[in-house]
ZAMARGU-4260 file (C-alpha; in steps of 0.2 Angstrom, whole numbers, plus 5000, padded with zeros to 4 digits):
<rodrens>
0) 5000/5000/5000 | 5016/5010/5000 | 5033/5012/4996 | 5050/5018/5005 | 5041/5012/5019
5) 5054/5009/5030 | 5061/5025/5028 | 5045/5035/5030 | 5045/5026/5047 | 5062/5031/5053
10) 5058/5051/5047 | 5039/5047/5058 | 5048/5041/5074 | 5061/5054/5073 | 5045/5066/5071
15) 5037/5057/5085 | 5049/5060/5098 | 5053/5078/5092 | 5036/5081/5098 | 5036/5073/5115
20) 5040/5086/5127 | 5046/5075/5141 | 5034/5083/5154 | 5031/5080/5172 | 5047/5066/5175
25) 5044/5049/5185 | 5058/5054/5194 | 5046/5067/5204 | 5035/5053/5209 | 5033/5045/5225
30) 5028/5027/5220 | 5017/5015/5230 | 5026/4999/5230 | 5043/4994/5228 | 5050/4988/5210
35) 5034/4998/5202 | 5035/4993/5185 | 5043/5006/5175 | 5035/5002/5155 | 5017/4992/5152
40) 5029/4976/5147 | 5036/4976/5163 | 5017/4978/5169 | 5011/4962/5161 | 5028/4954/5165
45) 5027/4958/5184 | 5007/4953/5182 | 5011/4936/5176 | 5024/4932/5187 | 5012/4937/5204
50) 4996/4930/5197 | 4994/4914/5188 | 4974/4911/5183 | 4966/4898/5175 | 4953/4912/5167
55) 4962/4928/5167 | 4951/4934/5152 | 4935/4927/5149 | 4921/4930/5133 | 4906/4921/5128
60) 4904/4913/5111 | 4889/4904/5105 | 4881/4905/5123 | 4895/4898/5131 | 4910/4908/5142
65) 4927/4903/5140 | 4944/4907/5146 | 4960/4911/5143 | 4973/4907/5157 | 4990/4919/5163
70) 5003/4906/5153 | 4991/4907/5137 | 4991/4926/5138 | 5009/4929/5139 | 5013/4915/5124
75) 4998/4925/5116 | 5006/4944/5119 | 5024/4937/5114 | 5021/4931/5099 | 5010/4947/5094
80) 5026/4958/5098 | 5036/4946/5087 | 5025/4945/5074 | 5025/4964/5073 | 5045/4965/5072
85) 5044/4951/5060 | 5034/4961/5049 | 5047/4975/5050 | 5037/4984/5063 | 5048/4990/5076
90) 5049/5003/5091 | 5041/5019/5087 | 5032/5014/5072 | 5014/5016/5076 | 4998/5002/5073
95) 4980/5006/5073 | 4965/4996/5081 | 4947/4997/5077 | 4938/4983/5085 | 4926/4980/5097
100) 4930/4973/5116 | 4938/4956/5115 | 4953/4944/5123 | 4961/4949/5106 | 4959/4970/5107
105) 4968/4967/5124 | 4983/4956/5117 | 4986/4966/5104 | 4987/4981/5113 | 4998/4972/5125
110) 5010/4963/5112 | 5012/4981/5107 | 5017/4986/5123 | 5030/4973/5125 | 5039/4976/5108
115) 5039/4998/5111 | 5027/5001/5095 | 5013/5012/5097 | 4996/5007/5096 | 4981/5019/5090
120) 4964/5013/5095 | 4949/5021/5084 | 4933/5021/5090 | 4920/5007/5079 | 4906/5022/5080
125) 4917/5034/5071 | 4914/5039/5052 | 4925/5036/5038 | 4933/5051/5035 | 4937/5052/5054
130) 4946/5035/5053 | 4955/5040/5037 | 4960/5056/5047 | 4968/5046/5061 | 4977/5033/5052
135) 4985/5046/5040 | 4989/5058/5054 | 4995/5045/5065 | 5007/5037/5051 | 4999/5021/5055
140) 5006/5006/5046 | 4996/4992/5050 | 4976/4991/5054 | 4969/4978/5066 | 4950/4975/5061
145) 4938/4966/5068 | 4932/4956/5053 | 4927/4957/5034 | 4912/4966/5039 | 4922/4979/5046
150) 4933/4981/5032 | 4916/4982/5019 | 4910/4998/5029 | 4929/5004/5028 | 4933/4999/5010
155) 4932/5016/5003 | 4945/5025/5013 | 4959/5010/5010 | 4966/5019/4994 | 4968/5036/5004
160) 4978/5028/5018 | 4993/5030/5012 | 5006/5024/5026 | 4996/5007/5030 | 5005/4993/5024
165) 4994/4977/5032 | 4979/4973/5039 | 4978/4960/5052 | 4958/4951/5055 | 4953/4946/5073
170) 4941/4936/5064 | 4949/4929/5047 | 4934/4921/5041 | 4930/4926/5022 | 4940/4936/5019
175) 4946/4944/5004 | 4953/4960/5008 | 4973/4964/4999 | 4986/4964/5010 | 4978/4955/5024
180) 4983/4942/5037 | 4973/4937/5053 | 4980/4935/5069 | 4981/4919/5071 | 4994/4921/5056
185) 5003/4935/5065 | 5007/4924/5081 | 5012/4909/5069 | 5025/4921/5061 | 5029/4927/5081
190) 5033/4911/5086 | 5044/4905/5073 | 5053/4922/5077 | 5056/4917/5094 | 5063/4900/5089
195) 5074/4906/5077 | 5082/4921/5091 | 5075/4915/5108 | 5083/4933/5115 | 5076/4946/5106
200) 5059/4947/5115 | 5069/4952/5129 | 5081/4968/5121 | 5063/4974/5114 | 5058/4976/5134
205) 5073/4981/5141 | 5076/4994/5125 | 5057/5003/5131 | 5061/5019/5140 | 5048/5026/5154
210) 5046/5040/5144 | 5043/5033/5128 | 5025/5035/5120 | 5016/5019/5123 | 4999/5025/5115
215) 4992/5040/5103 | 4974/5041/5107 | 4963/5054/5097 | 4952/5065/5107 | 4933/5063/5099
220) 4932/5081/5104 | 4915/5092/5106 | 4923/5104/5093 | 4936/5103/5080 | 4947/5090/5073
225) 4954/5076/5082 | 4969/5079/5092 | 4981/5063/5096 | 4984/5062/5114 | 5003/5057/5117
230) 5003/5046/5131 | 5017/5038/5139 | 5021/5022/5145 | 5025/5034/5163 | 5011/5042/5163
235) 4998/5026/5160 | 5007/5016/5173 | 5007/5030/5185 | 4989/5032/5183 | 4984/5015/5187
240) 4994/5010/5202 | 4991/5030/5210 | 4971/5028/5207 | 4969/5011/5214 | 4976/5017/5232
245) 4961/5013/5245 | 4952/5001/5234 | 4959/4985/5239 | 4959/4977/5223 | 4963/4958/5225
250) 4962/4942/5213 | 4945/4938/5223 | 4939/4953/5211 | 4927/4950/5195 | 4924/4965/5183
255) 4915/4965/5168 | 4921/4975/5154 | 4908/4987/5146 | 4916/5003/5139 | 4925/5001/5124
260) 4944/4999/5126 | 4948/5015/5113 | 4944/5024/5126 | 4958/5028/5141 | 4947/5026/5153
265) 4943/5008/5152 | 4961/5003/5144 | 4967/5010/5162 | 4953/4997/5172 | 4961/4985/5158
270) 4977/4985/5164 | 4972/4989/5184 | 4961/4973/5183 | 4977/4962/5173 | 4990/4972/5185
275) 4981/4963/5201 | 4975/4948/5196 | 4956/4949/5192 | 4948/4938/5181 | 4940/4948/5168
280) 4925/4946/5157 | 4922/4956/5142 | 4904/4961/5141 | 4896/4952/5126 | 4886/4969/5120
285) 4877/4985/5126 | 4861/4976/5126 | 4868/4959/5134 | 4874/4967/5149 | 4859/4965/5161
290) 4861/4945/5156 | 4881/4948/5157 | 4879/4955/5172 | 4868/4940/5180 | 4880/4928/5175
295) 4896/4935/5179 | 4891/4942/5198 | 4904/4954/5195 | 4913/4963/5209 | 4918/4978/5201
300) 4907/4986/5188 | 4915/5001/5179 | 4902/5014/5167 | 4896/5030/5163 | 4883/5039/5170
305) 4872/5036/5155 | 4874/5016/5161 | 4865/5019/5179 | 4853/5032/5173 | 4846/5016/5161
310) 4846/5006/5174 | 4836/5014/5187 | 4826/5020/5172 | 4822/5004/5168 | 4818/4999/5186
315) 4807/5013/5188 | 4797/5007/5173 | 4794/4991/5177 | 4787/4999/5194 | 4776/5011/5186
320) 4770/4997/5175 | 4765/4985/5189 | 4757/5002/5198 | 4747/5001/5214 | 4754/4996/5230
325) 4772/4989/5221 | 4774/5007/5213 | 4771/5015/5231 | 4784/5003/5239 | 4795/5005/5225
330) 4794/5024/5228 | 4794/5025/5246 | 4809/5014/5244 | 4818/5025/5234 | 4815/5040/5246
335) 4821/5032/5263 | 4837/5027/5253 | 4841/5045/5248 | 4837/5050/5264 | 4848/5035/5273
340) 4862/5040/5261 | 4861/5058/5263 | 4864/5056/5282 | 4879/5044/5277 | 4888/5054/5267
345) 4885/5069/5280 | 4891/5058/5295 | 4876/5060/5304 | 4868/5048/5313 | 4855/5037/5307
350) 4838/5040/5318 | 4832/5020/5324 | 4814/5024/5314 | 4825/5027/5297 | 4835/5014/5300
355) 4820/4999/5302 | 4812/5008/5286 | 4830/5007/5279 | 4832/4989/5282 | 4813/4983/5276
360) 4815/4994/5258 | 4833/4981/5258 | 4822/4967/5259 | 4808/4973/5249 | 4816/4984/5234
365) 4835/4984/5236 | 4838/4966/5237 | 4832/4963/5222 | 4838/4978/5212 | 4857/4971/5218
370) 4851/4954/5209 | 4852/4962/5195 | 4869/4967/5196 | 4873/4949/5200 | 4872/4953/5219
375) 4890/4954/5224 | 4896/4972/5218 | 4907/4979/5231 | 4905/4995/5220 | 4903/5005/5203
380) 4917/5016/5197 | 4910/5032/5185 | 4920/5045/5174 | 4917/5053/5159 | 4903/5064/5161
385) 4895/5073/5180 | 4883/5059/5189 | 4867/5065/5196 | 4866/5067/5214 | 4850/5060/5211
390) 4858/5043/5204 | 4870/5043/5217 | 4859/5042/5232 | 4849/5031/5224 | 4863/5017/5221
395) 4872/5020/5237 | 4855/5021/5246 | 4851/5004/5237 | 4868/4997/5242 | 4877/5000/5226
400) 4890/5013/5230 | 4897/5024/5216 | 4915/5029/5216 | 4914/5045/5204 | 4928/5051/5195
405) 4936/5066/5187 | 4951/5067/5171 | 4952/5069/5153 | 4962/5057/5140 | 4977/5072/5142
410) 4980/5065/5159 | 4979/5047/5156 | 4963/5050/5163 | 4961/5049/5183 | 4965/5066/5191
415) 4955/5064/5206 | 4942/5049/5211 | 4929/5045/5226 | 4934/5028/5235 | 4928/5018/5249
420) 4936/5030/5261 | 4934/5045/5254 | 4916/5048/5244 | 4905/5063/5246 | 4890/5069/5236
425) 4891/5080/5222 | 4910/5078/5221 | 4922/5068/5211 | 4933/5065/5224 | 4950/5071/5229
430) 4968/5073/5218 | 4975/5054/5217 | 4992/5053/5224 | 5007/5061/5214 | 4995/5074/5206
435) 4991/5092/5209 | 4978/5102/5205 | 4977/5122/5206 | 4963/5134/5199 | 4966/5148/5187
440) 4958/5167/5192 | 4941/5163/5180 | 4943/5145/5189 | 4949/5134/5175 | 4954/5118/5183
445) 4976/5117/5181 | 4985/5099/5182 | 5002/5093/5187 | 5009/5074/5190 | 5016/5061/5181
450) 5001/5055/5172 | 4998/5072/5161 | 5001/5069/5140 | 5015/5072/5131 | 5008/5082/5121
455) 4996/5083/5104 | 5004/5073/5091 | 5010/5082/5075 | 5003/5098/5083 | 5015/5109/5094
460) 5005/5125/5092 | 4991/5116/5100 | 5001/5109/5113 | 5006/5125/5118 | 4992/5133/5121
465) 4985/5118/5133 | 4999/5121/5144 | 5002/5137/5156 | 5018/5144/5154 | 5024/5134/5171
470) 5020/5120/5164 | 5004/5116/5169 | 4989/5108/5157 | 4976/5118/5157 | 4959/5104/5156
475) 4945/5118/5151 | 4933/5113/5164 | 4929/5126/5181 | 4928/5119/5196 | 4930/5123/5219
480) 4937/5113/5230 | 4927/5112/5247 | 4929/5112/5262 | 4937/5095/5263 | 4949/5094/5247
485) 4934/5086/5236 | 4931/5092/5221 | 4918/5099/5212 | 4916/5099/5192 | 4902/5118/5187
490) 4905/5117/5168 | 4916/5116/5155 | 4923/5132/5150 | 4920/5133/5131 | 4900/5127/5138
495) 4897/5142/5148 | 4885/5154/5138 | 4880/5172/5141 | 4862/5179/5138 | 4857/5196/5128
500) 4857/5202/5145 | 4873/5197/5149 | 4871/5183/5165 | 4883/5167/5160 | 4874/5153/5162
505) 4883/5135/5169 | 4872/5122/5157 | 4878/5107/5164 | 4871/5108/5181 | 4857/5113/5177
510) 4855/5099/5165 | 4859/5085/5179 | 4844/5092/5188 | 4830/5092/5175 | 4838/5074/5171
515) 4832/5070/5186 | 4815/5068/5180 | 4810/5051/5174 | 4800/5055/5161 | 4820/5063/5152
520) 4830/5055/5145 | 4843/5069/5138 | 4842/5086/5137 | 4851/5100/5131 | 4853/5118/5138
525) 4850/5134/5123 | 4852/5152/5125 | 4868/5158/5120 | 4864/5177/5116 | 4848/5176/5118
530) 4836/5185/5130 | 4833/5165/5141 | 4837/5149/5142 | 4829/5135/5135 | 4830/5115/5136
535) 4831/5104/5121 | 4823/5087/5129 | 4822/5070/5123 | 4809/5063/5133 | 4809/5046/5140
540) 4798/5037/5129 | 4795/5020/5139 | 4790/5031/5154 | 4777/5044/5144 | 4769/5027/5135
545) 4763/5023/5153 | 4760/5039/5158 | 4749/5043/5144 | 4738/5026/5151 | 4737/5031/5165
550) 4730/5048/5159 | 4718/5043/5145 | 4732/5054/5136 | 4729/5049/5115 | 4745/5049/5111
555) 4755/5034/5105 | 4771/5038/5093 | 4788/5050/5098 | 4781/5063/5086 | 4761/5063/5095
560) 4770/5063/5112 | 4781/5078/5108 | 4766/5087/5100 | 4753/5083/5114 | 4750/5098/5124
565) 4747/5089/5140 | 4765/5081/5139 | 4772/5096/5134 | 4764/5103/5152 | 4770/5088/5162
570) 4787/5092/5157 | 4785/5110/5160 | 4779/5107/5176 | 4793/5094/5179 | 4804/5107/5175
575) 4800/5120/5187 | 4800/5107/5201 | 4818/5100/5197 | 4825/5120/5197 | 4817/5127/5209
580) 4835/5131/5218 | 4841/5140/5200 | 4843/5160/5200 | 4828/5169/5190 | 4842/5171/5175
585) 4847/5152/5175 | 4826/5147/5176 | 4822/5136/5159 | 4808/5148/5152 | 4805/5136/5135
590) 4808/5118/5130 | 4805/5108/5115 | 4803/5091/5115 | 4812/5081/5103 | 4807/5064/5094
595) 4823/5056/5091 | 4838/5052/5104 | 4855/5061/5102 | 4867/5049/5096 | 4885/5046/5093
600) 4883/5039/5075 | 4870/5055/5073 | 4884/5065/5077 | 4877/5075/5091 | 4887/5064/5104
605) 4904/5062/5106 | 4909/5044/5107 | 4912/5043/5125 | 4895/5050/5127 | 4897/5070/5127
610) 4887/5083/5121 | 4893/5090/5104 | 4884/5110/5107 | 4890/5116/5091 | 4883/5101/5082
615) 4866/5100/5091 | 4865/5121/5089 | 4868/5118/5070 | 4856/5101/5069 | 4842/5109/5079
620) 4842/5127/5072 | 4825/5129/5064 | 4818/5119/5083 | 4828/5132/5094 | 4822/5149/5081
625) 4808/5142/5083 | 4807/5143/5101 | 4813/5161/5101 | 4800/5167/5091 | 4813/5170/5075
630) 4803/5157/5062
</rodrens>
């Protein structure tokens, strides 16, 4: 697919490490355990040599789990590094991924890691042209795919790729794509390496510096183009051993593995859960996690907020649906255990009568509600977007504690995070060990530790203008630290909008509480330059079908539901109760209701579930003119 290969590679790696500013050295950190490992080889080596399990990693084919034990991975991850160098790939060079979860995403990514080349993972939900942009940008000269289905949606950017010199099939059933090889094949090629020079694995570990990149992930970005985030093997390694301080992790622990791995935030879980031993299982889909979760029993569930809202969604459905006395208990339930977590996380004492009410709505409603999450979660982790106080105090009040987290893929991503010593509403916890975190004069949120990027690949300017001139990044989020050292996330910077009459308005918090209605299910917050604010809202349309029958409410479609004036009331109505703290200036004066969800292959999410304003602004223009008056 190219020529002079070899040396275009040699020009990109000199490039690559050109750009790498070297920042915040591992030299400054105070590590947690003696002979830390110093590169993510050495983290998979050290994890193999402590933990020896039968079903390290575990997945479901044909409705039956299987495993894959320590000595299988580590033949596994060898011969992948091998087969890279066999195939002229060496340090430096850089490989992209774009797959879903699976035993095979996470070997690759770890025979990379072993042999010092640089993997890219791409999200699956991304366009073409976005794929094209990061494979070309990153200089990437091989492509793991899923399958041959994955190639057909893909097939059309192929001929602009111009660095990629193979593609490698987790799946090489039918293949028929030029070029190609499956990964099976790879390890073959691997293993015949290592016969043939037995000591050559080893130089590629000992040759990987603790500064050296170890991954280039693209940022989706709520505006823009895609940045690639330079992060070293440091800064990863930092992460996960600094975060995991006052969890306790063990071998005893089970988690199942739902985000997608593209993302930092469940590559770091990846490696925490491999680094102490745990026996992971890879969710088999979005929609199969309920079942997942009932089979696997895990003990550690990692998601985003969106994950929990659904839930409690959906048990608040099924609760409505069987109405009479059930809905009443289910309600009263869910009130005595905000109420009983709202005195926990102040301190205060539980009164006797809460207490006895406590313990009957844990036989009654919570009991079962754990059943669902297998029934032996010692706790949730959340990142990636602001959890509800709402959702918090119902799971912790329902006996699933959720450890909320803050960081960014810049800062490999965990800046500070709740745990089972330190939680507290409303928060995302304090700085994890090793990292500092200032605040600006307009409040910005400023980083500094070993786990913050690089820098931007291929773009210095940008890189630049993310730190302050002492060297500190600048995330774009403003946020307070309490009384206590925990953390609290108001906005995003570039979010903040100013009405005509010139009041900034926060929308994110103010979205958290209307979402705490159950009849929402996303909302967006309008009125840049404008004389208000207003809310875009997708209703919830499961909740409204059972409204409307118990209502006599005619209405049966998204579109008659979002037209139907006595919805449109409810949610007004909703609305005022939900803000009644809000200033006059922050007050939701207008809302439209929208019939279809916002979606990441609609492009008005980002793939790890953000907001994209600009795009919703642009998508919805007519609906929000509309709503001023201006149509």
């Amino acid at each position: 697919m190219s020529e002079d290969l070899e040396v275009k590679s040699k020009k990109a790696k000199v490039k690559s490490e050109e750009k790498s500013t070297k920042r915040n050295p591992q030299s400054q950190r105070l590590p947690l355990y003696e002979n830390e490992p110093q590169s993510l080889a050495e983290l998979f080596l050290q994890a193999f040599e402590k933990h020896n399990l039968k079903n390290a990693l575990n997945y479901k084919k044909q409705g039956e789990w299987h495993a894959i034990s320590s000595a299988e991975m580590l033949e596994r991850i060898e011969n992948i590094a091998l087969g890279l160098n066999a195939l002229g790939i060496h340090k430096g060079d850089r490989v992209a991924i774009l797959a879903a979860n699976s035993p095979d995403w996470t070997l690759t990514d770890a025979g990379c890691q072993l042999s010092g080349i640089i993997d890219v993972p791409i999200y699956t939900t991304l366009t073409d042209s976005s794929v094209c942009y990061i494979i070309n940008d990153s200089g990437a000269r091989v492509f793991f795919l899923d399958n041959q289905a994955a190639f057909d949606r893909l097939r059309a950017i192929f001929s602009e790729c111009k660095t990629l010199d193979k593609l490698i099939f987790f799946d090489g059933e039918s293949l028929t794509a030029e070029n190609a090889m499956t990964l099976a094949d790879l390890e073959k090629l691997g293993a015949e390496l290592k016969s043939e020079k037995p000591e050559l694995l080893k130089e590629l570990i000992e040759n990987i510096k603790i500064n050296d990149i170890a991954t280039l992930i693209y940022t989706s970005g709520t505006t823009g183009e895609p940045k690639g985030v330079m992060l070293s093997h440091g800064n990863i390694i930092s992460n996960v051993i600094d975060c995991s301080e006052n969890f306790a992790f063990s071998e005893q622990d089970v988690p199942l593995s739902v985000l997608p791995l593209s993302h930092i935030f469940e590559r770091g879980a990846m490696y925490l859960y491999i680094f102490y031993g745990m026996s992971v299982h890879y969710a088999e889909s979005i929609e199969k996690i309920p079942e997942n979760l009932r089979e696997v029993r895990p003990t550690i569930f990692v998601g985003v907020p969106r994950i929990f809202e659904k839930v409690y969604a959906k048990a608040k459905l099924k609760a409505v649906e069987a109405g009479g006395l059930k809905e009443k208990i289910f309600n009263w339930a869910i009130e005595t255990g905000k109420d009983f977590a709202r005195r926990n996380d102040k301190k205060q004492s539980i009164p006797v009568l809460l207490a006895i009410k406590h313990t009957v709505a844990d036989k009654l409603v919570f009991s079962k509600f754990r059943e669902g999450f297998g029934g032996r979660l010692r706790f949730c982790i959340t990142g990636g977007a602001a959890l509800s106080d709402e959702i918090f105090l119902i799971f912790t009040g329902a006996g699933v504690p959720i450890m909320q987290g803050y960081g960014l893929t810049e800062t490999s991503p965990v800046i500070t995070s709740s745990n089972p010593i330190n939680v507290r509403l409303g928060t995302s916890g304090k700085p994890i060990r090793n990292v500092k975190v200032r605040f600006a004069s307009d409040g910005e949120i400023e980083v500094s530790g070993p786990n913050v990027m690089q820098g931007y690949y291929n773009k210095p300017e940008a890189t630049r203008d993310t730190f302050t001139a002492d060297g500190w990044f600048k995330t774009g989020d403003i946020g307070e630290f309490d009384a206590d050292g925990f953390l609290k996330i108001t906005d995003r910077k570039k979010e903040l909008f100013k009405t005509s009459g010139g009041k900034y308005i926060a929308p994110s918090p103010i979205e958290q509480m209307i979402k705490g209605s159950r009849f929402v299910s996303q909302v967006v917050l309008v009125g840049n330059e404008r004389n208000f604010a207003s809310a875009l809202i997708v209703p919830s349309f499961e909740q409204l079908e059972s409204y409307a029958k118990s209502k006599n409410i005619n209405a049966k479609t998204p579109a008659e539901f979002c037209e139907n004036q006595m919805i449109i009331e409810l949610f007004q109505k909703e609305i005022e109760e939900k803000t009644q703290s809000l200033a006059r200036f922050e007050k939701v004066k207008k809302i439209a209701l929208l019939e279809k969800e916002l979606t990441v292959e609609g492009g008005e999410l980002t793939p790890t579930l953000k907001v994209k304003r600009r795009i919703v602004d642009e998508k919805y223009k007519d609906v929000i003119d509309k709503i001023y008056g201006e149509m």
